[in-house]
Structures are given as C-alpha cells and as structure tokens.
VMD Tcl script that draws the C-alpha trace (Angstrom):
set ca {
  {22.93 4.63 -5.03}
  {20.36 5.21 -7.83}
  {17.22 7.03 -7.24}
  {14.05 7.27 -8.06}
  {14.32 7.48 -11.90}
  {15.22 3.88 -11.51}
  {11.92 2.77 -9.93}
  {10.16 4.81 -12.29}
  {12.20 3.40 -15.07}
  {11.56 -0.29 -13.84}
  {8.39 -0.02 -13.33}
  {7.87 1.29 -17.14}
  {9.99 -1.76 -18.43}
  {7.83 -4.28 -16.15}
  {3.84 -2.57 -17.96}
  {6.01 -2.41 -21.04}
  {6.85 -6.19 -21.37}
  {3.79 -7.11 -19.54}
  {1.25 -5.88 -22.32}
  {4.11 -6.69 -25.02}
  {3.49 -9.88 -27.45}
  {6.06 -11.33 -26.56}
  {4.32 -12.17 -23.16}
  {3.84 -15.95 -23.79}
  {2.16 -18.20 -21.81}
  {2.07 -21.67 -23.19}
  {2.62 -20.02 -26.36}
  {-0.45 -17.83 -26.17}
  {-0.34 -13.96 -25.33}
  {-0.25 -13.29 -21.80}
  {-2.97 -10.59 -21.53}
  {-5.53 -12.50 -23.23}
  {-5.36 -15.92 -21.29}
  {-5.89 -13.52 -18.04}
  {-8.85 -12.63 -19.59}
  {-9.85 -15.87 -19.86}
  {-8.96 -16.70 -16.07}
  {-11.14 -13.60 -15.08}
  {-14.26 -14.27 -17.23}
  {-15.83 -16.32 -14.10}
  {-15.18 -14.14 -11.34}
  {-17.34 -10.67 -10.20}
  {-13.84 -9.05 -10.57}
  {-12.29 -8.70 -13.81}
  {-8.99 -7.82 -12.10}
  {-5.86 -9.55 -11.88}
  {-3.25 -8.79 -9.50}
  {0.25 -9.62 -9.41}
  {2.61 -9.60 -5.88}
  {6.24 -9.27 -7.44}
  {7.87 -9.55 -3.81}
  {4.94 -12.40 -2.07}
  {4.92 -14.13 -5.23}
  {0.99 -14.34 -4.68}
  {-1.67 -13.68 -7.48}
  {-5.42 -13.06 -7.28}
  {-6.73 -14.97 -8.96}
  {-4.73 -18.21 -8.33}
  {-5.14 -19.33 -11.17}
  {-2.37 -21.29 -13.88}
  {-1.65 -18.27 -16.08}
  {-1.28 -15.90 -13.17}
  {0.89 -18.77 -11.28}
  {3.03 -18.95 -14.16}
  {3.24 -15.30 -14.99}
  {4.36 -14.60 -10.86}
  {7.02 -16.56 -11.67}
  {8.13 -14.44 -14.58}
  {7.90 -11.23 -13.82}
  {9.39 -11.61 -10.20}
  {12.71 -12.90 -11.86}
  {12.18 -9.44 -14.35}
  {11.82 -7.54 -11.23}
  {14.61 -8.90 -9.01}
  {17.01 -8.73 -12.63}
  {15.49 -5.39 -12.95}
  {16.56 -4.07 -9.58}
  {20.15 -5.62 -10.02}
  {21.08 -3.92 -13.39}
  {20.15 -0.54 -11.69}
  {22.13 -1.25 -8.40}
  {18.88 -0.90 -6.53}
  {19.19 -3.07 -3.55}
  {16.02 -5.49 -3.71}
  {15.54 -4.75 0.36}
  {14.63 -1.01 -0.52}
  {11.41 -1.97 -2.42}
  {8.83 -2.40 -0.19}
  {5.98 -3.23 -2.59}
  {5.81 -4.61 -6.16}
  {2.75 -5.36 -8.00}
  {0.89 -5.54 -11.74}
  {-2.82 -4.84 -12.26}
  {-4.68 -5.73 -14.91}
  {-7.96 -4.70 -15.22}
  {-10.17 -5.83 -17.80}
  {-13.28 -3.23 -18.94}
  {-11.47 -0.16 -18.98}
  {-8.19 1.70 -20.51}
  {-8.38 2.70 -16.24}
  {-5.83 5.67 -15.75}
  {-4.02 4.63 -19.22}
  {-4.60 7.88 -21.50}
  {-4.70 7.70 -25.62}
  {-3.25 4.01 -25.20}
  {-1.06 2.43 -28.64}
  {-3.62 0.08 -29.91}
  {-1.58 -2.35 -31.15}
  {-4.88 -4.50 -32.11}
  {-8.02 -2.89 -32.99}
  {-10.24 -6.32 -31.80}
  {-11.49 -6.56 -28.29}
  {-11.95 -4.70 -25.32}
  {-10.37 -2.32 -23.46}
  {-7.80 -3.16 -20.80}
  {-5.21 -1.51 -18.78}
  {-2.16 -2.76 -16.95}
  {-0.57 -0.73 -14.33}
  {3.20 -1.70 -12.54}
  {3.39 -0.12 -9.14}
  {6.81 0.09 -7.15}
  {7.25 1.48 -3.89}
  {10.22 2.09 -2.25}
  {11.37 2.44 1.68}
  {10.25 6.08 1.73}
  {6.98 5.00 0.94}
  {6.54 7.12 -2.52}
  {4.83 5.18 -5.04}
  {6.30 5.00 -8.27}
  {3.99 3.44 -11.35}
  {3.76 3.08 -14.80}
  {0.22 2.53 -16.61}
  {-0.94 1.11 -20.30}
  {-3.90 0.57 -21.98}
  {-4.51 -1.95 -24.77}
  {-7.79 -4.08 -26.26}
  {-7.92 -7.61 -25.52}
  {-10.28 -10.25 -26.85}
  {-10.84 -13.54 -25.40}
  {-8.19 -16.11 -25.90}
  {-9.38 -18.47 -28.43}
  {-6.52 -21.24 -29.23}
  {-8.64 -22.18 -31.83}
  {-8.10 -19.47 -33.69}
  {-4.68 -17.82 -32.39}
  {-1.37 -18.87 -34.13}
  {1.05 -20.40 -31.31}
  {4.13 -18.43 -30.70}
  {6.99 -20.76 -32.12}
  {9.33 -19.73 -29.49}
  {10.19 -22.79 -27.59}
  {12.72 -20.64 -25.04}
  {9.61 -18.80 -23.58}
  {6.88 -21.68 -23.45}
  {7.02 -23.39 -20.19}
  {4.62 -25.86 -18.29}
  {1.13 -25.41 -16.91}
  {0.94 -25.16 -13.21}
  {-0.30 -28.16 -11.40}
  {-3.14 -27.53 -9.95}
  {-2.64 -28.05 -5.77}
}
mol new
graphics top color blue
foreach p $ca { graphics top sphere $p radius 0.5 }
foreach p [lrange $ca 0 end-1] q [lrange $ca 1 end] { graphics top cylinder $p $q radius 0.2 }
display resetview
C-alpha cells in the first residue's frame, strides 16, 4: 500500500499542471481566465473540490476545469495504487493578489500579478498533505493572447443552468 510520499507526490503533479501552460481552457491559459471569473467578486479566490466536484465560484472556467482535474486526481490515485476511498479531501486554491505561502516562485512570465495555487490532499488519518506555487497572472485578454492550437485539450463552454 503506498504511503504518504504518494499524496505528497500527487498533490505536487496536480499545482504542477495546474499553473502549467498547458492548462487550456477553450484554448486560453487556465490561470488567467480564473482571473477573469474572479475580477467581480470581493474574493479573488477560486476553489476547486476534486472529490464534490463543486467550485466557488461556479462559474464556466471553474466548471470546466472540475471536470479536469478530478479525472487527473482519480488517474493520479490509480497509477500510485492509492485507493480513491482513503482520500478524504481534495482541493486547488487559487488565490489571486499574492504569491500566498509560495516562496521565490519560477516566474515563468514577468507581466501581471502575483498569484499562488495551492493542491491540498488529505488522507483517512487526517494529515494534510499540499503542494504550493506562485506565478504572475495578467488578465485574460483574447484579444491579444495567441489560441493554443491544440484541438485534443479545447473542449466546450459550460451551459450556463
């Protein structure tokens, strides 16, 4: 039965690909189009419920990003031989404003403003195991943002209910 290096080691693969690029949403980075979902609310936080499937906000991104990163998690879990029922809790917070907890973060951008992203995994013994990154982030702007060309990872907006 693996241990706890495997939460620890999931939950650094789940911030890892969460900040990456390669996080597309409709062809747009990830990170930034949360931004943009956040810009009207008192909290600039988003938060992600791997196991619920729930997201705060509810908004499309988010929806769409639940989606994604659930299936990472549960694919996650089964490559380690981590049985999905000993993970009590599963989330990813973004918060936008602050590199948070995330210390000398890998600016892979030098536009924008400060972020961090932070995967949390706790298992049946109730120890938390987390992984945190900081980044900059400027508003997305599809106006002036080059559309990933990677048809495999766009998908649909969510309807709105």
């Amino acid at each position: 039965m693996p241990g706890s290096r495997a939460l620890k080691s999931i939950a650094s693969g789940l911030v890892e690909t969460f900040v990456s690029r390669n996080n597309d949403v409709f062809g747009y980075w990830g990170i930034g189009q949360l931004r943009n979902e956040t810009e009207d609310r008192e909290s600039r936080t988003v938060e992600l419920d791997l196991l619920s499937r729930e997201t705060d906000p509810k908004r499309p991104v988010a929806s769409n990003l639940i989606v994604r990163y659930g299936g990472y998690l549960s694919a996650s879990l089964a490559r380690a031989g981590f049985p999905p029922s000993r993970v009590i809790r599963a989330r990813i917070l973004v918060e936008f404003g602050s590199f948070g907890d995330a210390r000398d973060p890998d600016l892979f951008s030098t536009l924008g403003d400060p972020f961090n992203c932070k995967a949390v995994l706790v298992g049946t013994s109730g120890k938390a195991f987390s992984a945190v990154r900081g980044g900059l982030c400027r508003r997305h702007d599809a106006r002036c943002e080059q559309q990933s060309m990677r048809p495999a990872l766009h998908t649909e907006p969510a309807r709105p209910a």
